[in-house]
Structures are given as C-alpha cells and as structure tokens.
TORKOL-4160 file (C-alpha; in steps of 0.2 Angstrom, whole numbers, padded with zeros to 4 digits, m for minus):
301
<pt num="1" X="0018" Y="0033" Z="m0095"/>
<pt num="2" X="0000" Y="0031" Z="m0102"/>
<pt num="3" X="m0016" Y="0030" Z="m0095"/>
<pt num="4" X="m0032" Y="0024" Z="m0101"/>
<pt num="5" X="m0050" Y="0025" Z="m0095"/>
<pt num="6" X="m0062" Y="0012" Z="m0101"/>
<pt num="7" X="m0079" Y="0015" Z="m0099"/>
<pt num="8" X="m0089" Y="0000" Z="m0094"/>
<pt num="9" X="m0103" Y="m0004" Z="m0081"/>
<pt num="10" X="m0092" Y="m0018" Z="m0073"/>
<pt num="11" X="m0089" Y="m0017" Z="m0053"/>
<pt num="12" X="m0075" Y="m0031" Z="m0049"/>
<pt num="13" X="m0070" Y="m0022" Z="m0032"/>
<pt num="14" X="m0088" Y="m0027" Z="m0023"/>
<pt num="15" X="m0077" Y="m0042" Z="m0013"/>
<pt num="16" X="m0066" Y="m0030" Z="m0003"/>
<pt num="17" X="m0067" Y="m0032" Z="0017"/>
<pt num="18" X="m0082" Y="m0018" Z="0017"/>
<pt num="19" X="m0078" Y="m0015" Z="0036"/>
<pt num="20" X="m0060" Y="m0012" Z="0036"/>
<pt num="21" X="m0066" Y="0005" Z="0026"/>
<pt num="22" X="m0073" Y="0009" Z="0042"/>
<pt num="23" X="m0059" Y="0007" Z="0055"/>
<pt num="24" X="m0043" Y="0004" Z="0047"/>
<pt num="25" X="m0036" Y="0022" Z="0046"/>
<pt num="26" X="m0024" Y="0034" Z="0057"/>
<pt num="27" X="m0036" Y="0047" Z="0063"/>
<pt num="28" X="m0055" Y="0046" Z="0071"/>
<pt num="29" X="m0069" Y="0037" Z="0057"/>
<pt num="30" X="m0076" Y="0047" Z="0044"/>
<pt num="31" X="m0092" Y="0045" Z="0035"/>
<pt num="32" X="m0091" Y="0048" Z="0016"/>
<pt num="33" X="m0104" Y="0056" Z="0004"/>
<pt num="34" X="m0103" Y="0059" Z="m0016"/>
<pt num="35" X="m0098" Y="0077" Z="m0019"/>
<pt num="36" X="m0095" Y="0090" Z="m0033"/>
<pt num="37" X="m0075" Y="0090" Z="m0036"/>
<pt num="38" X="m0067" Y="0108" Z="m0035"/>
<pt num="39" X="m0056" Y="0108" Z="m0050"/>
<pt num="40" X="m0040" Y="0103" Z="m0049"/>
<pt num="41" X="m0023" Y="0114" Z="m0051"/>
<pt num="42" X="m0011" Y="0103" Z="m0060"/>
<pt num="43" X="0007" Y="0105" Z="m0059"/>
<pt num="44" X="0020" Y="0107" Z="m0073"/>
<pt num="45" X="0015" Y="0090" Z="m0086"/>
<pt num="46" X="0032" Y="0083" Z="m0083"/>
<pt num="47" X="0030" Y="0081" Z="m0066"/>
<pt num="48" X="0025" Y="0066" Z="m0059"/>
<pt num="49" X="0016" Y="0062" Z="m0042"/>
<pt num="50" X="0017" Y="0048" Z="m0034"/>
<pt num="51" X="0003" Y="0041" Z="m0020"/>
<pt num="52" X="0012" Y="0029" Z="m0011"/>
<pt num="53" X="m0002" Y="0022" Z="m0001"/>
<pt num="54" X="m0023" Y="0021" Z="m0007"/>
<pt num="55" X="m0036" Y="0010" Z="m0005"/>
<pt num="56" X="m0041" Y="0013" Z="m0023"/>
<pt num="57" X="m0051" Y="m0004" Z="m0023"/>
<pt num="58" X="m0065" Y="0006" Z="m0010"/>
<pt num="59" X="m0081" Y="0005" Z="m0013"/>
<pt num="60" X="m0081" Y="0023" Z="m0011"/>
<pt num="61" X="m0075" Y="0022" Z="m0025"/>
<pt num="62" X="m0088" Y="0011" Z="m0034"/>
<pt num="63" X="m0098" Y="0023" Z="m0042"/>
<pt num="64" X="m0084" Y="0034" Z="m0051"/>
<pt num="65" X="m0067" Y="0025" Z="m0049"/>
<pt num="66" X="m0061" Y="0027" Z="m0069"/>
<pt num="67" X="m0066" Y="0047" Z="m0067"/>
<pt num="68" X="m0056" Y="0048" Z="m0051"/>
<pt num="69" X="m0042" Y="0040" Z="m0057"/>
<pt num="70" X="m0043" Y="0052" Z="m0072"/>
<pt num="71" X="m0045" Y="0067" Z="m0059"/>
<pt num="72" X="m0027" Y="0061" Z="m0053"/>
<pt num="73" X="m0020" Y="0059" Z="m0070"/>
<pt num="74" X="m0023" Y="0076" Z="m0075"/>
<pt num="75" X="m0015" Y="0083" Z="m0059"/>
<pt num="76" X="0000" Y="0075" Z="m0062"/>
<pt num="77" X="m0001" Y="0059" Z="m0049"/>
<pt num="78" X="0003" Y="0043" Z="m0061"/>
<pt num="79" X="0009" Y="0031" Z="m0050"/>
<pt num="80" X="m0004" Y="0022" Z="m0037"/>
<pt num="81" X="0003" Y="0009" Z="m0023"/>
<pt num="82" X="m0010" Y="m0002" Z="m0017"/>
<pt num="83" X="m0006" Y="m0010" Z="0001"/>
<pt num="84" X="m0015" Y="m0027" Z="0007"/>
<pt num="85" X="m0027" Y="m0028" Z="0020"/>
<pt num="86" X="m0034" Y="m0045" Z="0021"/>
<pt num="87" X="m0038" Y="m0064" Z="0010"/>
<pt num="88" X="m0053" Y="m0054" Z="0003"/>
<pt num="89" X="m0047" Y="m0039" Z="m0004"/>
<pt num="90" X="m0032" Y="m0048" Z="m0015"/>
<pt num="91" X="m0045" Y="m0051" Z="m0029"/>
<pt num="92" X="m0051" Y="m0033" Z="m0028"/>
<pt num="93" X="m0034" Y="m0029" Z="m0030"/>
<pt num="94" X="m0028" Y="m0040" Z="m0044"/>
<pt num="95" X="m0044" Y="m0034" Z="m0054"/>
<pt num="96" X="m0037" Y="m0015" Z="m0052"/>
<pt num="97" X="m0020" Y="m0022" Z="m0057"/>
<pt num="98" X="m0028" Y="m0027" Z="m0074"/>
<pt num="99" X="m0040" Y="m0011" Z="m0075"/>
<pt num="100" X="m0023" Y="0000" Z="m0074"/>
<pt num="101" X="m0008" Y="m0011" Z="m0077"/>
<pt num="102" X="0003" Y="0004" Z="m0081"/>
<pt num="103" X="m0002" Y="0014" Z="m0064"/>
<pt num="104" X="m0005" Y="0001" Z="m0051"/>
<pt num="105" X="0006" Y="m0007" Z="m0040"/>
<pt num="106" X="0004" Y="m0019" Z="m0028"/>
<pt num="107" X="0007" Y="m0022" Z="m0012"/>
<pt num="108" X="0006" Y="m0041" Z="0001"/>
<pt num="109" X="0002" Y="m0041" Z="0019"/>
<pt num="110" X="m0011" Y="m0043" Z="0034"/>
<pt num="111" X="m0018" Y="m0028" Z="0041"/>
<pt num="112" X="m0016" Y="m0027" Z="0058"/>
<pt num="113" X="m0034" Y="m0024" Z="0064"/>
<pt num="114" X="m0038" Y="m0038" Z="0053"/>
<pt num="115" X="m0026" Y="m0048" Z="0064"/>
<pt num="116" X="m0039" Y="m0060" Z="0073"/>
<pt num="117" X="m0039" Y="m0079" Z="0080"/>
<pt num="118" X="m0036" Y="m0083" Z="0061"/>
<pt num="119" X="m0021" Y="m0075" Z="0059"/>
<pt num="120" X="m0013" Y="m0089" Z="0053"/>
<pt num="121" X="m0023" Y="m0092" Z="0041"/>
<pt num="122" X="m0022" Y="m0076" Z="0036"/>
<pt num="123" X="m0002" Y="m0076" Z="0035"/>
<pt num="124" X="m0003" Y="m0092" Z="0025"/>
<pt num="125" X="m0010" Y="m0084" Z="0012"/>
<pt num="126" X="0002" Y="m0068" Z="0013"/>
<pt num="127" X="0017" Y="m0080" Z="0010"/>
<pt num="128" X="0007" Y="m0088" Z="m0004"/>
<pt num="129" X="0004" Y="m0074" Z="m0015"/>
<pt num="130" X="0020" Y="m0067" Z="m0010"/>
<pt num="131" X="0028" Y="m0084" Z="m0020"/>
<pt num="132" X="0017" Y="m0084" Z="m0035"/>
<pt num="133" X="0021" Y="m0064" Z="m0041"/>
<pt num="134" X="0027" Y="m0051" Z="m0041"/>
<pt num="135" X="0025" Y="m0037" Z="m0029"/>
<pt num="136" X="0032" Y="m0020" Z="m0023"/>
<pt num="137" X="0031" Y="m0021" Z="m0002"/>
<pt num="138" X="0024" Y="m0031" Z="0009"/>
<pt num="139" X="0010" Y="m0020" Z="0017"/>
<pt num="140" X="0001" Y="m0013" Z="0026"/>
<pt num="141" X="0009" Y="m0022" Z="0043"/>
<pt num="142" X="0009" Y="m0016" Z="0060"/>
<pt num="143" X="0001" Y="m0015" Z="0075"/>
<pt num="144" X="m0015" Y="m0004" Z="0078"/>
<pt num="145" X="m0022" Y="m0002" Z="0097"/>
<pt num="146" X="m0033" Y="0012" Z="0094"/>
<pt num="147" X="m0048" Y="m0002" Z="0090"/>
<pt num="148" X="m0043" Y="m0018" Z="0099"/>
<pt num="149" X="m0029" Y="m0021" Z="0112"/>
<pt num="150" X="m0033" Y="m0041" Z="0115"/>
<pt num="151" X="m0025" Y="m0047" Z="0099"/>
<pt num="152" X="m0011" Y="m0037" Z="0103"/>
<pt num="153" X="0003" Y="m0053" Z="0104"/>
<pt num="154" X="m0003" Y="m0060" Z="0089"/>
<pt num="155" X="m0002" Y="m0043" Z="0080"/>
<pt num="156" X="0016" Y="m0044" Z="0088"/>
<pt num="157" X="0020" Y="m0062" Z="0079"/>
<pt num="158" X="0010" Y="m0058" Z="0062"/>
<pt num="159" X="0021" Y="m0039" Z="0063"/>
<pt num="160" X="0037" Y="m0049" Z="0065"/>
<pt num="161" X="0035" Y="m0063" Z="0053"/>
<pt num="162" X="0028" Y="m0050" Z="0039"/>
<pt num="163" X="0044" Y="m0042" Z="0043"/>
<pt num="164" X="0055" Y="m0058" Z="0038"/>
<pt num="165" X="0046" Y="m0061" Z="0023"/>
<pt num="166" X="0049" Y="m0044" Z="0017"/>
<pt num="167" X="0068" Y="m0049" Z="0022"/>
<pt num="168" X="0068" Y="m0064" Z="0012"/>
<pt num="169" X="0059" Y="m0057" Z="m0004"/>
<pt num="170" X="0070" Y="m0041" Z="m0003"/>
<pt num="171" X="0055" Y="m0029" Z="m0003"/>
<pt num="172" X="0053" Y="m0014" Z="0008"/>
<pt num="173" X="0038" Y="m0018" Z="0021"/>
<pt num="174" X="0025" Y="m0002" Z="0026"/>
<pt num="175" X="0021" Y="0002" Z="0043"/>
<pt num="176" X="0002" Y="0004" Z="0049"/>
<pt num="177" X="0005" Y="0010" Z="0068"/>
<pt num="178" X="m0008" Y="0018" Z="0077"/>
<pt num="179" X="m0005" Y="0020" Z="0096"/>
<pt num="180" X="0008" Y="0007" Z="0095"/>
<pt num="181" X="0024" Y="0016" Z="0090"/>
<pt num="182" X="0034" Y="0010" Z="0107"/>
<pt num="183" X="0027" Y="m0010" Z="0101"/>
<pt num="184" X="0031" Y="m0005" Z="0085"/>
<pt num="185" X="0050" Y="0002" Z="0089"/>
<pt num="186" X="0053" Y="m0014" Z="0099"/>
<pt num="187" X="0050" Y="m0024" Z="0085"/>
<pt num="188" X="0062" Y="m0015" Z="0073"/>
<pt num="189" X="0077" Y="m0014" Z="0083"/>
<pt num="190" X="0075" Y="m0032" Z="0088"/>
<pt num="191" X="0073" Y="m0036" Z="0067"/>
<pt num="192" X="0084" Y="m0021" Z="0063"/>
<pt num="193" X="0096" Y="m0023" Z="0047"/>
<pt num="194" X="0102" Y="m0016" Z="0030"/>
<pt num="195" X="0090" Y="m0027" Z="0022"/>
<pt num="196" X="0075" Y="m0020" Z="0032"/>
<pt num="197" X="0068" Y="0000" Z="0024"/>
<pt num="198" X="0051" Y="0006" Z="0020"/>
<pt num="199" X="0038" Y="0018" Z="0024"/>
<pt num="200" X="0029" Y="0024" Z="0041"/>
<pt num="201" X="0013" Y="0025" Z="0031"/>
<pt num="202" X="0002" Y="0040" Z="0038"/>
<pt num="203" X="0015" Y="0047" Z="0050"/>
<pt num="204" X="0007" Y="0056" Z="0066"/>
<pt num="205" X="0018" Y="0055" Z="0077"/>
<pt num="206" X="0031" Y="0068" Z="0085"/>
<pt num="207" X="0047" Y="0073" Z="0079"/>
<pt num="208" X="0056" Y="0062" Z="0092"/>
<pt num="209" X="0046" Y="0047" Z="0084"/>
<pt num="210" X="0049" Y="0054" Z="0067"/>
<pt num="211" X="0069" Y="0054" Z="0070"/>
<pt num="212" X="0067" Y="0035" Z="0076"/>
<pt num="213" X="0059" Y="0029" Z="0064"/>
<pt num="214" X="0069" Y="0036" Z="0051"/>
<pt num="215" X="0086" Y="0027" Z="0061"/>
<pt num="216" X="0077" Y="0011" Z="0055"/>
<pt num="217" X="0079" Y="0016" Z="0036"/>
<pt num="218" X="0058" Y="0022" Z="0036"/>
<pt num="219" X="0053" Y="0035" Z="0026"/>
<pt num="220" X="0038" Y="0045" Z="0032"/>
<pt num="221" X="0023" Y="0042" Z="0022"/>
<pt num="222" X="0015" Y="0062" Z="0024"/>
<pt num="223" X="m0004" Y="0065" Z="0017"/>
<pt num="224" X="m0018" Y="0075" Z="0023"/>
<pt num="225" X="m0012" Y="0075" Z="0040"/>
<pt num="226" X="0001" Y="0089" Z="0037"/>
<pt num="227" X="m0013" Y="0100" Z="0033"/>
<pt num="228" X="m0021" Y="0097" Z="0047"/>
<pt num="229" X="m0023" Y="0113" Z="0061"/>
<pt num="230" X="m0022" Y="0102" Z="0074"/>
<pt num="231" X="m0010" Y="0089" Z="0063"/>
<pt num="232" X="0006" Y="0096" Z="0073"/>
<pt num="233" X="0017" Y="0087" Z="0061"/>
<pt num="234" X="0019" Y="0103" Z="0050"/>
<pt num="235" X="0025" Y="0110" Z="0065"/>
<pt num="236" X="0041" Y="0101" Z="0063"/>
<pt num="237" X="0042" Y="0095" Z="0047"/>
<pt num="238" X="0056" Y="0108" Z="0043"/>
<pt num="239" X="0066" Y="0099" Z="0052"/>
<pt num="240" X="0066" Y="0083" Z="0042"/>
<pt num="241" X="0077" Y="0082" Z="0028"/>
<pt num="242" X="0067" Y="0080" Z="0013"/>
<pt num="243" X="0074" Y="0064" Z="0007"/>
<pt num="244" X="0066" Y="0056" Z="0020"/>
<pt num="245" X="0046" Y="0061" Z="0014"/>
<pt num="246" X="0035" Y="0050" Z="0003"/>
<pt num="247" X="0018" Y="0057" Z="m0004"/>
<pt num="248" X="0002" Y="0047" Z="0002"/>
<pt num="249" X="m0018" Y="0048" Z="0003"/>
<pt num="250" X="m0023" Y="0034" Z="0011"/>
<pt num="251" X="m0039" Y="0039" Z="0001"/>
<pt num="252" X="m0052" Y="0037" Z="0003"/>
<pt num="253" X="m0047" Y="0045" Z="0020"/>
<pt num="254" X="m0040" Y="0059" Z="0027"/>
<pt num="255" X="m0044" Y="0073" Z="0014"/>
<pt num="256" X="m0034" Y="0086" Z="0015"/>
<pt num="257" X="m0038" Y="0104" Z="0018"/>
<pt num="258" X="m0050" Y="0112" Z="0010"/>
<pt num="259" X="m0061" Y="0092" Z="0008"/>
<pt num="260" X="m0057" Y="0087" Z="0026"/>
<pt num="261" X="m0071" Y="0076" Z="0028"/>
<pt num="262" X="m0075" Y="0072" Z="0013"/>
<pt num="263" X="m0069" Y="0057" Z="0003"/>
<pt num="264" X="m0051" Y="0060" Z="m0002"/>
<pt num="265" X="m0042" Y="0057" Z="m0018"/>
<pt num="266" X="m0026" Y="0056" Z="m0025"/>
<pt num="267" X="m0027" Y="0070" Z="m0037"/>
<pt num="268" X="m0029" Y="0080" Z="m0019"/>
<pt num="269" X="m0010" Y="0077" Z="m0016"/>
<pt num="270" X="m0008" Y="0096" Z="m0023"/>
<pt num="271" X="m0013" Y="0103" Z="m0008"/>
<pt num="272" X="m0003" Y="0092" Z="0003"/>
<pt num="273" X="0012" Y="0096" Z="m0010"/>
<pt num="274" X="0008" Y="0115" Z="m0007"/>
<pt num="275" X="0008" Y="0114" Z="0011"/>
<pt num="276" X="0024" Y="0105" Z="0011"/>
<pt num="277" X="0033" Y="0118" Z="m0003"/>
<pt num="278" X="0026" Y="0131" Z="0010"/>
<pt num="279" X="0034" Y="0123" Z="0025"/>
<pt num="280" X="0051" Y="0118" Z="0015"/>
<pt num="281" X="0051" Y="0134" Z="0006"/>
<pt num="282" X="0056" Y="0126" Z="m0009"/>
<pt num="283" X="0044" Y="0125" Z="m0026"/>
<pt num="284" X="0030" Y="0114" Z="m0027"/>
<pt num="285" X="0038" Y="0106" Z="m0042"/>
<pt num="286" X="0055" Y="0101" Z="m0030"/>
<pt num="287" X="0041" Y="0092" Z="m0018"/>
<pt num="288" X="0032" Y="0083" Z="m0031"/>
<pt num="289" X="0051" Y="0077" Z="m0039"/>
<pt num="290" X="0060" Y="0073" Z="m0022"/>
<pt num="291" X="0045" Y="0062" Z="m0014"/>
<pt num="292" X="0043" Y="0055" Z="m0031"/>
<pt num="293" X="0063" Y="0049" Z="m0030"/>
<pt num="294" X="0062" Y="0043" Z="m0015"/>
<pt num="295" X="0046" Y="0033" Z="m0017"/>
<pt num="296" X="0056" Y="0027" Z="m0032"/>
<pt num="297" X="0071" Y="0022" Z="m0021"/>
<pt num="298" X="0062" Y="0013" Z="m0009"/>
<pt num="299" X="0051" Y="0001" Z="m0021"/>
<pt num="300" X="0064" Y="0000" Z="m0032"/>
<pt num="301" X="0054" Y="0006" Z="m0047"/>
C-alpha cells in the first residue's frame, strides 16, 4: 500500500460539526494545543497498523493534517477508519476519502449525542448514503448518557434501527457507549444474530462488560485508555483472548501515555501497542499483526 502527501493550502474539513469535538468522546473533555511531536519509534516496515476509529476530519487537525497523516505512515499505521457523526460531517469525510483514497475508510451513522428532536432527519440521511456507496460499518451508534439523558428513547429507536441497516447492508456496526452499557446490552440481545458483529469502540468498561459484549460477536476497540493509571482495563486485559482486540485512537482524543492531554494521533498507537505487548507478553509485532487481522475480519477488507 502507497501513500502520498500533497502539499496544498486547501482546507475542505472546515464543515464538520465543530461541537461534537468537544463532547463526543469516552472519557472527561480535553482541551487541545499544537505541540512539538516526540519522534516516533516505528515497528518492523512490513508491519501494518491499523486505527480502527479517528476523527481524522478535526479541525484539530486543520493546521497539519497531511504531516500527521505522514507521522502515522512512517510508524507503520496505514489503514484509517473514519466513523460518522452527523449530516454535516459527511462532506468532511468524503473530501478525506479523495485526499487519501488508498488509506481512508468510511464509515455511515448518527452519533448518539447528536441524536436530537431531528433524529429522523438525521437517520433519513444515514439510510441515504448508506444506498448510493460503498462503506465499511455503520458507525459510530450508540447510546451516550454521560451528556444528556432526555433524548434517551430516541437514542434507543435511532441505536436499533442503525442496527437493522447494518443488517441489511451486511456491514458490521461500531458501538459509541458511554454510561449506557445496560441500555446498550438490552438492545443487542433483543437484535442479536449471526449477522450482527462489530466493534465496542473505546471500551472502558469492566471485564464482566468486556465478556458481554464479546458474546454479541463485538470486538474491543482498545486506545489510550489501556495506558491509562487509572484506565483499569489493563488490569484485565490478559484475560481477553487476543482475537477479540482491535487498535483505535479516537484522535484527536485520548492520547496515550506519555501525550495524555494532548492532541492524539494515530502514529501514537505504538505506545498503546507496547503496553498491550507488555500485558500479553507477546512481541510488539504479534500485537500490531493480530489487531491488524482482526480489524480485517470484521470490515471485511
């Protein structure tokens, strides 16, 4: 696989929702600043990475989004999966797709904090892209009641039918769930079937909740979090078969250790591949090519 990087003063990523940046993620807001980048420790060159879940169309990102993605490149990370948030992101993401056609990969859905009294509106539109291309999940869906509890039924309606078009288009669908994983655990066992698998994107929950989920053919979407001292989930990870991990960002949030705080990246997934190779006690190598297996088994690529 190839990558490019144009250099041109064009910003077609200025439309995306500027507020969801702000609230959208799993853990409490952070507040980003430019920095200077640490220097990067790539893996073996035939290695690929995989980042199942960033937001690459940020406008944190505005200022040095082609040196970024070239950051990533070097360490190995070659494969970026773009989820959905809301009707005014999608441009945003199709002008990333053209940016980076061999590295970008698109996903369809409503955000669940972006689930308001026009939700269905908002779904009308999901099911219409959805029917004019080609994408790879629909995503992220969920339910989040960390920000807002008074839209919780219609985040309930939009969860479910998200979940029946991913059914229908045979794509795997990717969990947003923030305080909601009872909410979110009735919905899948009441939807539960062979044809419904995916990804619990930034999964912080307990090892309980991690076994759960898995029994509904979720992988674990593992980032920053794992690095985390007061993460917990490393505390149990060992206990996870490894086919069951996918590698994610959800930059520009949730930076690992040592840039917790700052803006993350996706060339950052080498500290969270280190940390995992720590807690497996395997080689950082068998990290990078097992998540990158299974992230190809679940979006069929």
């Amino acid at each position: 696989m190839t990558f490019s990087v144009e250099n041109n003063n064009k910003n077609p990523f200025k439309s995306a929702s500027s507020t969801f940046y702000k609230k959208h993620h799993c853990k409490s807001p952070y507040y980003y600043r430019n920095f200077a980048f640490f220097k990067i420790r790539p893996l073996k060159p035939t290695i690929t990475i995989t980042d199942t879940h960033t937001h690459l169309y940020s406008e944190e990102f505005d200022q040095d989004r082609n040196e970024m993605m070239q950051r990533a490149i070097d360490a190995g990370v070659t494969r970026f999966f773009i989820p959905a948030i809301d009707a005014a992101a999608t441009q945003s993401m199709y002008d990333l797709e053209k940016d980076y056609p061999e590295n970008v990969f698109l996903m369809m859905g409503l955000h669940p904090t972006y689930v308001k009294d026009n939700y269905l509106d908002e779904l009308k539109h999901v099911e219409t892209e959805l029917a004019k291309r080609k994408f790879y999940a629909v995503g992220e869906i969920g339910i989040d009641l960390y920000w807002d509890k008074t839209h919780l039924k219609e985040q309930q309606i939009a969860f479910r039918r998200q979940i029946q078009l991913a059914k229908q288009y045979q794509l795997p669908i990717v969990i947003h769930c923030r305080e909601a994983f009872d909410e979110i655990f009735e919905i899948l066992e009441e939807e539960k079937s062979e044809d419904l698998f995916g990804i619990f994107h930034c999964f912080s929950g307990t090892l309980i909740q991690a076994q759960q989920a898995i029994s509904y053919n979720m992988k674990l979407g593992i980032g920053g979090v794992v690095t985390f001292k007061n993460g917990k989930i490393d505390q149990f990870m060992n206990q996870i078969d490894l086919k069951h991990i996918v590698l994610e960002t959800d930059s520009p949030y949730l930076a690992p250790i040592p840039y917790r705080g700052k803006r993350n990246e996706s060339s950052y997934l080498v500290n969270v591949i280190a940390k995992l190779a720590d807690i497996y006690d395997v080689s950082e190598e068998e990290i990078a090519s097992r998540t990158t297996q299974n992230s190809k088994d679940v979006f069929g690529i």
